[in-house]
ZANURO-631368 format. One line per field, with one value per residue: residue in three letters; x, z, y of N, C-alpha, C, O, CB in turn. Coordinates in pm, 1 decimal. Glycine has a CB too. Layout:
% residues N
code (ALA,...)
nx (X,...)
nz (Z,...)
ny (Y,...)
cax (X,...)
caz (Z,...)
cay (Y,...)
cx (X,...)
cz (Z,...)
cy (Y,...)
ox (X,...)
oz (Z,...)
oy (Y,...)
cbx (X,...)
cbz (Z,...)
cby (Y,...)
END
This chain:
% residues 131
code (UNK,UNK,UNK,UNK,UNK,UNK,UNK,UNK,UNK,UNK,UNK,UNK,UNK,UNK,UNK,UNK,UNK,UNK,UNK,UNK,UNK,UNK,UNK,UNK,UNK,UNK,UNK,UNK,UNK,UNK,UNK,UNK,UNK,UNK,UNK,UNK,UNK,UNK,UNK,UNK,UNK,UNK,UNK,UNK,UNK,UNK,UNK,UNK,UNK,UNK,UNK,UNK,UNK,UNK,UNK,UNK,UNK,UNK,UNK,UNK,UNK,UNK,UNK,UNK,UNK,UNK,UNK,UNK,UNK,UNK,UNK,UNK,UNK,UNK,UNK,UNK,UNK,UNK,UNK,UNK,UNK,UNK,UNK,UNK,UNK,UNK,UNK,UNK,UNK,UNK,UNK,UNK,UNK,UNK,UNK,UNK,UNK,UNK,UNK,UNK,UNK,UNK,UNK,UNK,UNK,UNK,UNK,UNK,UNK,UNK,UNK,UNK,UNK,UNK,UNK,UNK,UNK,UNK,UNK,UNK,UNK,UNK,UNK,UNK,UNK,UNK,UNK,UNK,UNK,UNK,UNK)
nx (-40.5,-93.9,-278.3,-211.1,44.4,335.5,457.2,688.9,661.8,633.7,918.0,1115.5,1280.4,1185.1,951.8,834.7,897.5,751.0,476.8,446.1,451.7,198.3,61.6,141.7,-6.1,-280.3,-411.6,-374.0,-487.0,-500.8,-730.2,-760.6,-841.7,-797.5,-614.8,-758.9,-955.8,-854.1,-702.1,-832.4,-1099.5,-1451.5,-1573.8,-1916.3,-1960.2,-2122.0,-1960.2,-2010.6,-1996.2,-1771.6,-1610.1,-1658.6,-1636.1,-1332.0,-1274.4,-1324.9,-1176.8,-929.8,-907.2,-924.5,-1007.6,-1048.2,-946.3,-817.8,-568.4,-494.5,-409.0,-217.3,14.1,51.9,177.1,391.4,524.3,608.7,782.4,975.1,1071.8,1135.3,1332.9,1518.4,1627.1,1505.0,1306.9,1110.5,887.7,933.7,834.8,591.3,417.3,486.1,362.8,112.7,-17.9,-216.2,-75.6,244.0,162.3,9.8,142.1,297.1,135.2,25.9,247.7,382.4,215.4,119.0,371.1,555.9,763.5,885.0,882.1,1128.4,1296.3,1289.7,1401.9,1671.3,1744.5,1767.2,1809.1,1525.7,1397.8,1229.8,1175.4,927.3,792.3,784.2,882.4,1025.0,925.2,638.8,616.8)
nz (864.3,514.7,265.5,265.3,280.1,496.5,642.6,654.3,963.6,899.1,889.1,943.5,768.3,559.3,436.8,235.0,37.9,150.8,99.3,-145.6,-223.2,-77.2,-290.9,-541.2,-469.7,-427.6,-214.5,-127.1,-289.9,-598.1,-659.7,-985.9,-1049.3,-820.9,-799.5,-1014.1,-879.8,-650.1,-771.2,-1002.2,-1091.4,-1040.2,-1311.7,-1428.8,-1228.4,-874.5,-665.6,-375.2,-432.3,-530.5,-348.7,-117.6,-271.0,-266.9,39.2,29.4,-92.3,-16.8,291.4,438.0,432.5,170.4,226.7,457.2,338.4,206.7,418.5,497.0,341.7,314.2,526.3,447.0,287.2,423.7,596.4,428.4,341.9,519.5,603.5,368.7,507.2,459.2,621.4,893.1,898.4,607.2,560.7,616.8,485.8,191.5,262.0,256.4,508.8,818.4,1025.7,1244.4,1413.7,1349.0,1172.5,1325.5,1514.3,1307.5,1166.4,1417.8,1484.9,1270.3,1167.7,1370.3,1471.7,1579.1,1362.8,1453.8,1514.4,1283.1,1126.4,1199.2,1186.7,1333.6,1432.0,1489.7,1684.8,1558.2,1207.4,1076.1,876.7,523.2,338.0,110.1,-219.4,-440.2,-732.9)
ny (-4008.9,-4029.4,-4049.7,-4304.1,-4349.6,-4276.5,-3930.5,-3702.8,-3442.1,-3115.0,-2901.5,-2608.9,-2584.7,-2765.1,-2707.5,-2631.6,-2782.6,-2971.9,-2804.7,-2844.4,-3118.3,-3191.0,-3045.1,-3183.8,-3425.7,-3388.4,-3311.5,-3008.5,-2723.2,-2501.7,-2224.2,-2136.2,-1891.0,-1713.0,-1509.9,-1356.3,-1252.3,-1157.0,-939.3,-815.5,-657.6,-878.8,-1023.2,-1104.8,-1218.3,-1122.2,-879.8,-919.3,-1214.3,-1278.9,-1180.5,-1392.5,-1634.6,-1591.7,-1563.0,-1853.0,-2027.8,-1892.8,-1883.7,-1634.8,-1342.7,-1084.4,-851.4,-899.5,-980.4,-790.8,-643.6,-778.6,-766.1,-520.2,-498.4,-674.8,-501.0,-329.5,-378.5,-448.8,-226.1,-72.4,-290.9,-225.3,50.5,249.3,537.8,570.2,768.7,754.0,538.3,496.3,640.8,571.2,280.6,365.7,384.3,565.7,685.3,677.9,516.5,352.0,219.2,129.0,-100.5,-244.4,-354.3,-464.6,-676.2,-816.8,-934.8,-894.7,-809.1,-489.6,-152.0,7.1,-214.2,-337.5,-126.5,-94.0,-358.4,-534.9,-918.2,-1131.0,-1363.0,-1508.6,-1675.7,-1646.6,-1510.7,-1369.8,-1183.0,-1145.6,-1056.4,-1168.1,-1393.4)
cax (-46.4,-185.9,-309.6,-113.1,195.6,389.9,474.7,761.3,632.8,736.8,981.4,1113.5,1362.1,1181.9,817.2,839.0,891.0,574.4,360.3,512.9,409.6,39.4,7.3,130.8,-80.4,-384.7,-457.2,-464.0,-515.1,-513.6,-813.6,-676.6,-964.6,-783.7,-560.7,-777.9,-1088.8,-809.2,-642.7,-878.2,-1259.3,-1488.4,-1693.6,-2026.0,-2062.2,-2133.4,-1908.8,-2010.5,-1989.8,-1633.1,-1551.2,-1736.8,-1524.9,-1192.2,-1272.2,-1411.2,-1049.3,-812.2,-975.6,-880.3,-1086.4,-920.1,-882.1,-708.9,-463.4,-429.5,-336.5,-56.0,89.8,102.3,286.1,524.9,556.4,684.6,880.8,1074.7,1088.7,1232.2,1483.1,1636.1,1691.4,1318.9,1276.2,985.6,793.6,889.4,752.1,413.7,362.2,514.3,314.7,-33.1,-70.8,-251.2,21.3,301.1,104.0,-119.7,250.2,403.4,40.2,7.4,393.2,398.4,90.8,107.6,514.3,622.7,841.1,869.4,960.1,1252.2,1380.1,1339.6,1491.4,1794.5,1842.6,1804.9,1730.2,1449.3,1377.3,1151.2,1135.1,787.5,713.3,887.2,942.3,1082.7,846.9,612.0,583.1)
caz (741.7,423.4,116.0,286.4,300.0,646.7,552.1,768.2,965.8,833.5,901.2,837.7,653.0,417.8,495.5,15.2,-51.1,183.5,33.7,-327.7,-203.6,-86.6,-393.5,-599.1,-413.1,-477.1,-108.1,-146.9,-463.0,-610.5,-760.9,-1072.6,-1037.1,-709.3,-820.8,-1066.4,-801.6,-577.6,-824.9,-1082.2,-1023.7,-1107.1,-1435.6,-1452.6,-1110.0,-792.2,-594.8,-253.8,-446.7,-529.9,-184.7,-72.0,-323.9,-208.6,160.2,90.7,-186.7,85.8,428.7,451.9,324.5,87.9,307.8,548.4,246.2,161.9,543.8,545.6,228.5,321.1,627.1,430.9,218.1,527.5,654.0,368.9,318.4,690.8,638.5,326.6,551.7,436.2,784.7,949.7,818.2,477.9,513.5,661.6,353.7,89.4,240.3,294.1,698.1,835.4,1075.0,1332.6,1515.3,1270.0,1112.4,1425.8,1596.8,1188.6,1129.8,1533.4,1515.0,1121.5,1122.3,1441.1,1532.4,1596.5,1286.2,1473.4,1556.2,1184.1,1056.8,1254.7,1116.2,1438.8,1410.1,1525.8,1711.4,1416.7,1113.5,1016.8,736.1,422.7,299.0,-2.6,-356.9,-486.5,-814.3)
cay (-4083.4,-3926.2,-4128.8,-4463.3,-4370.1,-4203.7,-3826.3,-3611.1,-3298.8,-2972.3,-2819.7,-2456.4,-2597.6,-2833.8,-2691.3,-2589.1,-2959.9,-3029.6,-2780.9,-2924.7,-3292.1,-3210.1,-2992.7,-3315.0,-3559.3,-3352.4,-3285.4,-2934.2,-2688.2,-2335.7,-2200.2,-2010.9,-1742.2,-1645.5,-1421.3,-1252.7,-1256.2,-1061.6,-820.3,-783.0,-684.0,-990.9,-987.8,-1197.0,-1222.0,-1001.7,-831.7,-1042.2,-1342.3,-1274.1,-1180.6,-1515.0,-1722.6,-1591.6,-1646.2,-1987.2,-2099.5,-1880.2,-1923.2,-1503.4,-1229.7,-990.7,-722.5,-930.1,-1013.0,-654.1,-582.8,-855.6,-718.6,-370.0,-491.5,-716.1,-397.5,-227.7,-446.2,-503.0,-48.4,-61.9,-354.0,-139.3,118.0,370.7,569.3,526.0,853.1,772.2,405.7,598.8,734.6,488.6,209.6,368.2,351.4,718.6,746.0,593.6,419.8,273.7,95.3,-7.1,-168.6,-351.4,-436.2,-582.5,-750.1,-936.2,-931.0,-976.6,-711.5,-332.1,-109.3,21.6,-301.4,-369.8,-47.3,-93.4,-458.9,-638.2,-1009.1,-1158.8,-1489.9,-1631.5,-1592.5,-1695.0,-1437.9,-1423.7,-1057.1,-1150.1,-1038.7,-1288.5,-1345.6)
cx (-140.6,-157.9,-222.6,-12.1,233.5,479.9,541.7,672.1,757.3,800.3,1020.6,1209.0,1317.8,1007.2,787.6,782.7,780.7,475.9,345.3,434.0,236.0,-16.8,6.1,-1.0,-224.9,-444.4,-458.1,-415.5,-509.5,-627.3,-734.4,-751.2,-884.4,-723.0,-626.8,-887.9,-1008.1,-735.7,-712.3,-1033.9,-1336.7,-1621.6,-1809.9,-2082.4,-2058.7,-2024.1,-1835.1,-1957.9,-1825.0,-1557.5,-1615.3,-1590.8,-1390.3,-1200.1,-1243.0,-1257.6,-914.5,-776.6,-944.1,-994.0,-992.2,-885.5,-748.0,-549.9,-392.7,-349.8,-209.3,65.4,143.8,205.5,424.7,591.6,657.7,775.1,1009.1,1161.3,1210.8,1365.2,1626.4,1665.0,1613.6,1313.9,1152.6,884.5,762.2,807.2,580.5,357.6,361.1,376.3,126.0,-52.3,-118.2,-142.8,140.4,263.8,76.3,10.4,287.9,273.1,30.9,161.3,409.2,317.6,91.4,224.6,577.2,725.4,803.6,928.5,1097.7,1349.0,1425.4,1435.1,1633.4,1822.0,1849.4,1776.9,1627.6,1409.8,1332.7,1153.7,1058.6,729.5,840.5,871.6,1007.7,921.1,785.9,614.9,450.1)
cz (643.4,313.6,181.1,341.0,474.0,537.0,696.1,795.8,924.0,894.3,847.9,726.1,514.7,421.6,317.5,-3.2,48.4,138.9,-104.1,-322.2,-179.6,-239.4,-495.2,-537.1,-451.8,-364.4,-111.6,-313.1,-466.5,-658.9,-839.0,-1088.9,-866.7,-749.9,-883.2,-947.1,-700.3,-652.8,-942.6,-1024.1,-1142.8,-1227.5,-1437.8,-1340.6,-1012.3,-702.0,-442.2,-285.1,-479.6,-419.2,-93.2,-137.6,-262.1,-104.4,135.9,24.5,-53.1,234.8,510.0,393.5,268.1,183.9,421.5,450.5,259.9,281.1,517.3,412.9,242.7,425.6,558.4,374.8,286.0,553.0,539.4,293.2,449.5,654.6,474.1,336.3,484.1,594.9,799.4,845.1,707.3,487.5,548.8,541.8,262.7,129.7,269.6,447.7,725.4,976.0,1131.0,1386.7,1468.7,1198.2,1218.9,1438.0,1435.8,1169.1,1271.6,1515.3,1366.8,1128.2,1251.2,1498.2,1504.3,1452.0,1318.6,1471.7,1320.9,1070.7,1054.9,1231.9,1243.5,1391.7,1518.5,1583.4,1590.6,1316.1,1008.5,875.2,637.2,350.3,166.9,-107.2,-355.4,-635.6,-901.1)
cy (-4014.9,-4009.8,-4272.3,-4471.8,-4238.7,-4058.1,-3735.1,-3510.9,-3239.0,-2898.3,-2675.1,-2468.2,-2684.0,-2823.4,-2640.4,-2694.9,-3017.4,-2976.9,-2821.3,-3060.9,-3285.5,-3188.6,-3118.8,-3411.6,-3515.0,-3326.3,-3107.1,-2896.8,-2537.3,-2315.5,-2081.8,-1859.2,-1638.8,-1487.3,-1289.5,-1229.7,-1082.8,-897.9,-750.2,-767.3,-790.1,-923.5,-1100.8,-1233.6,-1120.2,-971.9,-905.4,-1167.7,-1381.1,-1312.9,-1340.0,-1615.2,-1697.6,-1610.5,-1794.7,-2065.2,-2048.0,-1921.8,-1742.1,-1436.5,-1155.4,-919.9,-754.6,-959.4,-899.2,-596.1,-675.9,-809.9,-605.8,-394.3,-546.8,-609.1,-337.6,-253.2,-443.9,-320.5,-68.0,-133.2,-262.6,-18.5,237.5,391.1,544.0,621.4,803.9,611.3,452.3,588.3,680.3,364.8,240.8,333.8,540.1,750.8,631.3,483.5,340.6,178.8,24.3,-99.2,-304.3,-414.8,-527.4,-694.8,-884.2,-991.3,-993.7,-900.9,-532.9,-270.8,-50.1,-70.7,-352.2,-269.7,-94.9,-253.7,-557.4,-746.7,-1040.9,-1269.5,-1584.7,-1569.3,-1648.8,-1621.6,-1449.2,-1271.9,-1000.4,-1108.3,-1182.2,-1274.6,-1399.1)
ox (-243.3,-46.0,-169.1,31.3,163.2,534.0,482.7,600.0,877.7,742.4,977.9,1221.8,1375.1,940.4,669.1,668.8,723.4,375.1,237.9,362.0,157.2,-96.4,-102.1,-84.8,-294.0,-564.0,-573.5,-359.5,-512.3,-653.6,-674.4,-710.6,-919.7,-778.9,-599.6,-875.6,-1055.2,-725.1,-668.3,-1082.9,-1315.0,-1706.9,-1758.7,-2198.7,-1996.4,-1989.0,-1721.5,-1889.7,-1771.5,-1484.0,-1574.9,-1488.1,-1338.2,-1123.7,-1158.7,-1219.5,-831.5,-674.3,-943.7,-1064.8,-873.8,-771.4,-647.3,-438.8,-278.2,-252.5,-98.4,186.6,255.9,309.7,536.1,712.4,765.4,870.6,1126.9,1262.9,1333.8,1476.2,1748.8,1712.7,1686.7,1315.7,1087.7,822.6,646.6,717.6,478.1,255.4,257.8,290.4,40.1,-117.2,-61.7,-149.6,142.7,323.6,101.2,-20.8,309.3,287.5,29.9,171.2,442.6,362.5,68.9,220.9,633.6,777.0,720.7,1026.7,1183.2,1465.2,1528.7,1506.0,1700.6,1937.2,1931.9,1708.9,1637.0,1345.3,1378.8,1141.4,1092.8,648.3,948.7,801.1,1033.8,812.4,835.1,615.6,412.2)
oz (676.7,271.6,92.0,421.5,526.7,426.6,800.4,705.1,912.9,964.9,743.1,626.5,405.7,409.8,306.4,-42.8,10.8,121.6,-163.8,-414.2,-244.1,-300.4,-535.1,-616.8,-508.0,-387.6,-93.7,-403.4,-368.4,-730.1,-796.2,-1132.4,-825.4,-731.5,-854.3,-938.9,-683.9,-600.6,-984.7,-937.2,-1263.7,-1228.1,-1454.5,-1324.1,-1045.2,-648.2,-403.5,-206.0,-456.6,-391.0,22.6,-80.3,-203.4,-82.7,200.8,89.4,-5.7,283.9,632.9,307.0,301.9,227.0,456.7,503.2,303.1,267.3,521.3,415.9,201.7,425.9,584.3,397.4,240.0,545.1,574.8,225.3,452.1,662.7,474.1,243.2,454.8,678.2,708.6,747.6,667.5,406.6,486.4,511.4,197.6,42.5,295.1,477.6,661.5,1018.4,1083.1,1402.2,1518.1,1168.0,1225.4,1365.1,1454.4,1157.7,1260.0,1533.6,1374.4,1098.1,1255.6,1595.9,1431.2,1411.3,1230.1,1440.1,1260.1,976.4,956.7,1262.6,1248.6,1290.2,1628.5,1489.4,1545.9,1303.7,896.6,793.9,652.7,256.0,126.7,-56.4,-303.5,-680.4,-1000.5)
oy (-3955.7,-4039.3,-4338.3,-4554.3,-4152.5,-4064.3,-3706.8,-3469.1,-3262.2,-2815.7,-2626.6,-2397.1,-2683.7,-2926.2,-2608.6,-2719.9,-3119.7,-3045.5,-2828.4,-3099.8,-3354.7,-3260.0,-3161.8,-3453.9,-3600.1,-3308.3,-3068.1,-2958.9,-2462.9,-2412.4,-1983.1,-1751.5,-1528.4,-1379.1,-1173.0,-1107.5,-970.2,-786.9,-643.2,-839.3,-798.4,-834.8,-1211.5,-1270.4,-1019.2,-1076.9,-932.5,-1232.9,-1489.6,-1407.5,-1350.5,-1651.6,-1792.5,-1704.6,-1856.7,-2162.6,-2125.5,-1969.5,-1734.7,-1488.1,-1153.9,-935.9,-693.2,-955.9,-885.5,-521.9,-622.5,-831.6,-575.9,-328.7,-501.6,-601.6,-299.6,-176.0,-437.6,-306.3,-73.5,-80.7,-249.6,46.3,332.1,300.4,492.1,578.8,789.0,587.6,424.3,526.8,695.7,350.8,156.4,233.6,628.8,866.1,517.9,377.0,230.7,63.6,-96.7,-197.3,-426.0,-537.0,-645.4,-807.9,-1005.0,-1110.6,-1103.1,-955.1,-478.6,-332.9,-50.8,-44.8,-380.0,-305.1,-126.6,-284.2,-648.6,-732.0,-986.5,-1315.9,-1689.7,-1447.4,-1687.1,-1665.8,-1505.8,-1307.8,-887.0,-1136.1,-1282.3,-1160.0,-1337.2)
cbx (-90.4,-142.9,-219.4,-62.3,297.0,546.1,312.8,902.4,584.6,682.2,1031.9,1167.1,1480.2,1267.5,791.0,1012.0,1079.5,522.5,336.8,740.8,504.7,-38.7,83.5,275.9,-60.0,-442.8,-371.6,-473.6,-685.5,-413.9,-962.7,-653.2,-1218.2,-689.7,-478.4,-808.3,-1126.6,-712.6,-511.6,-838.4,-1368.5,-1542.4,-1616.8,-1992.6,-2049.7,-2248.0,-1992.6,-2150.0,-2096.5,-1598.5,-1635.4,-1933.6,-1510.4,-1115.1,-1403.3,-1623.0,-1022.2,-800.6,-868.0,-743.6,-1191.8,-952.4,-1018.7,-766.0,-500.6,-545.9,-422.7,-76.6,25.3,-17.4,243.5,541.0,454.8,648.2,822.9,997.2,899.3,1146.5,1449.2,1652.9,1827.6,1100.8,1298.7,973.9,834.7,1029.1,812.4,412.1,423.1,698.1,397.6,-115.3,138.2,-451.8,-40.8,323.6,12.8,-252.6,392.9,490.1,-137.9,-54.5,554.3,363.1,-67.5,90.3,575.4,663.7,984.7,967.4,895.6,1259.7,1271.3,1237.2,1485.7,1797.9,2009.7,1746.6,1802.3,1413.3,1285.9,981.9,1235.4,674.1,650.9,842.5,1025.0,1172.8,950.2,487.0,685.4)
cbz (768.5,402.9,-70.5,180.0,96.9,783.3,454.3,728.1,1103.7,771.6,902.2,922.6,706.7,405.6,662.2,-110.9,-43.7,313.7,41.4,-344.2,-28.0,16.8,-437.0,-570.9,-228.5,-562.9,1.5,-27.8,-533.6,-699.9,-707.4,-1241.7,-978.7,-612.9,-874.9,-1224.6,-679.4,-497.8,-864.3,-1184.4,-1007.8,-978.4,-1607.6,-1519.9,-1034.9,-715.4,-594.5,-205.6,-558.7,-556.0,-86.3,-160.4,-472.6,-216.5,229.9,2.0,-407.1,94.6,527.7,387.0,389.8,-44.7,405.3,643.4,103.2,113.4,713.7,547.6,121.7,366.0,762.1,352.8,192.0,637.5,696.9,242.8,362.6,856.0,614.7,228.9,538.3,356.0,842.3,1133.9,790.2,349.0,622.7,707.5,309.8,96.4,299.1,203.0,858.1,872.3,1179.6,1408.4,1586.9,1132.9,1038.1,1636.6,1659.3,1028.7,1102.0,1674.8,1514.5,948.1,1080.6,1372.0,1480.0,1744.3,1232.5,1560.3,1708.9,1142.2,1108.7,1413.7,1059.8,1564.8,1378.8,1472.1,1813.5,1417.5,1066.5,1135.9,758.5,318.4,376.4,-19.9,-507.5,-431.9,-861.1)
cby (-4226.6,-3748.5,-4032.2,-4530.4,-4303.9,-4354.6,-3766.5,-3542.3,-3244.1,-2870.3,-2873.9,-2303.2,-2653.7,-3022.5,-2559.9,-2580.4,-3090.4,-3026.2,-2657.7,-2978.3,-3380.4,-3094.3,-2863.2,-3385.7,-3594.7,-3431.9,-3365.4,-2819.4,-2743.6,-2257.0,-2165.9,-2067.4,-1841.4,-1735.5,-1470.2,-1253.0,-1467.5,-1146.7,-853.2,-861.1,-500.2,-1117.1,-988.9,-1309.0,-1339.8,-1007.9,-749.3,-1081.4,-1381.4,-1161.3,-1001.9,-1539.3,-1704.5,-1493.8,-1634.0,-2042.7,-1994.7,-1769.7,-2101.1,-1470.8,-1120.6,-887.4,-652.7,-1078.1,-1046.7,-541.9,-602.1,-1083.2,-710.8,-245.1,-582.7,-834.7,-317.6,-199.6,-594.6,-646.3,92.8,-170.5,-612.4,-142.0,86.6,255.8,716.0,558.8,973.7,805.2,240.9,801.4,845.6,433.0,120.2,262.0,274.5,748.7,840.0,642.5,440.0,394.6,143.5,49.1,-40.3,-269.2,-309.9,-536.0,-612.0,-873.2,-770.6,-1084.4,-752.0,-268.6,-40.9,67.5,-449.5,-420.1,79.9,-31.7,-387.2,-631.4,-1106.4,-1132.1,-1489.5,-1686.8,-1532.0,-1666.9,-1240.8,-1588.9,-1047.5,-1316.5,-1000.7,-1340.3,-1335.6)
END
């Protein structure tokens, strides 16, 4: 129960229109500084204090952001058919290894499995652009 009323769990299929409904209700929130905190460097305050704020609004540190990005990056090089090397190189990883151990580990599968288009049991990440 949340604010009174009885509220479905989420599903993967309607798990939007629950983050839509908290966001309405006011249970949670964005801070609008996130974005620039993460893509822009901060002006007026320090460095740490940046990196402090975005932990404390994401519950992530940047870096961990920047890792899950580079992987969706990959992932989404691999599924249109970018070989492995060239995803190496396109997405910033210092070698093989260093993509498969980050694309298994954030993503969820092997880059081969995702070159070659296999599916996957889950499909917890979302691969698609944000905007």
């Amino acid at each position: 129960m949340l604010n009174s009323s009885g509220w479905q769990y989420p599903s993967f299929e309607n798990v939007e229109t629950f983050v839509n409904r908290l966001a309405r209700a006011g249970i949670i929130w964005r801070n609008s500084n996130q974005n620039a905190l993460f893509y822009d460097p901060p002006r007026g305050i320090s460095l740490r204090s940046a990196q402090r704020n975005f932990l404390r609004c994401t519950g992530v540190t940047q870096n961990t952001v920047r890792q899950i990005e580079r992987a969706r990056y990959a992932a989404r090089l691999l599924r249109q058919g970018v070989s492995i090397s060239d995803t190496v190189f396109q997405a910033g990883f210092f070698d093989q290894a260093h993509l498969t151990r980050s694309v298994k580990h954030l993503i969820g599968d092997t880059p081969g499995r995702l070159l070659r288009g296999e599916e996957q049991l889950s499909f917890l990440y979302n691969t698609e652009p944000t905007d």
